[in-house]
C-alpha positions as CSV (number, residue, x, y, z in Angstrom):
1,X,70.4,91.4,126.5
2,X,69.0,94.5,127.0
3,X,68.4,97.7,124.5
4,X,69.6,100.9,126.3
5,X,69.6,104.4,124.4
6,X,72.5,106.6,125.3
7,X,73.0,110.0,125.4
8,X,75.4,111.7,123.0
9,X,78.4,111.5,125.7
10,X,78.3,108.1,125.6
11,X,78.1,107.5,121.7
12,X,81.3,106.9,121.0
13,X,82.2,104.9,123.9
14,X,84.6,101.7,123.7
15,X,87.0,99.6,126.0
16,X,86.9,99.6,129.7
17,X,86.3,102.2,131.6
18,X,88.7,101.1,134.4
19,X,91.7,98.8,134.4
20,X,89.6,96.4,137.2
21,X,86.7,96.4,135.4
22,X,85.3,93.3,133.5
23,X,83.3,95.0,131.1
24,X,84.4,96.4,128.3
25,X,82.0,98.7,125.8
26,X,82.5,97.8,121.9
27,X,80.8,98.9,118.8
28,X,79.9,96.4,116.3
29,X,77.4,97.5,112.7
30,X,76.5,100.5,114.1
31,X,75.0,99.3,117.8
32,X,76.6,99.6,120.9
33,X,77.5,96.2,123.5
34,X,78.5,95.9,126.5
35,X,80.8,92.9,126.8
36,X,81.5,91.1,130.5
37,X,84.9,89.2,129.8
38,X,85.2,86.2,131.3
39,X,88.2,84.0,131.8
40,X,90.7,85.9,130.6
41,X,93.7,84.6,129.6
42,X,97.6,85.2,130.7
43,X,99.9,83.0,129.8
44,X,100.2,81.5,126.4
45,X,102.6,78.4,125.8
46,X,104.9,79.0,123.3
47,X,103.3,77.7,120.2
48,X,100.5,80.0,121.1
49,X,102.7,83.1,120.9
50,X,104.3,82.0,118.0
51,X,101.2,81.4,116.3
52,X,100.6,85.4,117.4
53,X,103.6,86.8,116.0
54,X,103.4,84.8,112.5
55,X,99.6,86.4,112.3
56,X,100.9,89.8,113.1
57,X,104.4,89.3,110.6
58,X,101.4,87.8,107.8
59,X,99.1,91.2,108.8
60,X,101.9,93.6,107.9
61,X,102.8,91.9,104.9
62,X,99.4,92.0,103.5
63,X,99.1,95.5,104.6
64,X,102.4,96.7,103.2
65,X,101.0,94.9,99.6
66,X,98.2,96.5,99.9
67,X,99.1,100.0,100.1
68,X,101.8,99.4,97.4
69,X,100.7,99.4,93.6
70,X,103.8,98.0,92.5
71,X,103.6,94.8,94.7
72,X,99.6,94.7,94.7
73,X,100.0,94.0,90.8
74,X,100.3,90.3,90.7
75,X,98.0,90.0,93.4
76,X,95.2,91.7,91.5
77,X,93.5,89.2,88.3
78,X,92.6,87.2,91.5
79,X,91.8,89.5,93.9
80,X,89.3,90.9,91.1
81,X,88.2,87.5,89.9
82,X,87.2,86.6,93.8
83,X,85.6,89.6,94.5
84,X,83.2,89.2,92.5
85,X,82.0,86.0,93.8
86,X,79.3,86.3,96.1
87,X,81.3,85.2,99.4
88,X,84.7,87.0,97.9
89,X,87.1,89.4,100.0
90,X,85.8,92.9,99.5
91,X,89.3,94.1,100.5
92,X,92.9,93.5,98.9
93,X,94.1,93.3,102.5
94,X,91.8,91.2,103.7
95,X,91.9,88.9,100.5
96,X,95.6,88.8,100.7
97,X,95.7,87.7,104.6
98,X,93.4,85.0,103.8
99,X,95.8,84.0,101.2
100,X,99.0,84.1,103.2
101,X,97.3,82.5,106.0
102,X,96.3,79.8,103.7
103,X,99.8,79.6,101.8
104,X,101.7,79.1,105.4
105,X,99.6,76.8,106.4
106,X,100.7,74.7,103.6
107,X,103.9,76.0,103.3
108,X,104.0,76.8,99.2
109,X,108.2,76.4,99.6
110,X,108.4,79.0,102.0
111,X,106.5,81.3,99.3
112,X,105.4,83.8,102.4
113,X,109.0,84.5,103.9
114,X,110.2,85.1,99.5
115,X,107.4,87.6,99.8
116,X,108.4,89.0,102.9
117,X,111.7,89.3,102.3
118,X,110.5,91.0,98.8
119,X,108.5,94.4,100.7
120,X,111.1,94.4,103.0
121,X,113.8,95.0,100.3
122,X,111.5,97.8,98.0
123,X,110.1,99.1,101.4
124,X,114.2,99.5,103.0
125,X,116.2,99.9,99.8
126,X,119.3,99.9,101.9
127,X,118.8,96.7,103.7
């Protein structure tokens, strides 16, 4: 890989710069890469895009707990306990994903969908 100094145009520079195009321009710890993508993919059985849209229903979940003090609360002794481990979470949201992916996985008696259906009734008091 090569190092390449850019100019200030170019500093914040990220995606493709064209729909045809197979490179794409991403940012990762402060250095610059340009990224060739290869294969991609299309289709996705349907496992697969179930498996997308549980992730995505688990990330808002963990986001809406994060950003709520009230439904954060029980989540916090541990969040605290594990952060201060030296390979703990440094985030609530990204300690609670972890968690909730985790918990599916096992299927805690449906503990993930009680918790859903908990935000979405303090989030949507009319619901």
């Amino acid at each position: 890989m090569a190092d390449v100094e850019l100019n200030d145009a170019f500093e914040s520079i990220h995606g493709r710069l064209a729909k045809q195009q197979d490179i794409y321009y991403r940012t990762r710890n402060g250095k610059q890469f340009a990224v060739q993508l290869v294969n991609p993919r299309e289709k996705f059985t349907a496992k697969e895009k179930g498996l997308h849209v549980g992730f995505g229903q688990l990330s808002k979940l963990a986001s809406q707990i994060a950003k709520n003090a009230e439904l954060a609360a029980p989540f916090m002794p541990d969040f605290e306990a594990q952060k201060a481990k030296p390979n703990g979470q440094p985030s609530l949201y990204q300690y609670l994903l972890t968690r909730f992916l985790r918990e599916a996985k096992s299927d805690r008696a449906g503990k993930v969908e009680q918790l859903m259906n908990q935000c979405r009734s303090i989030s949507d008091p009319k619901a």
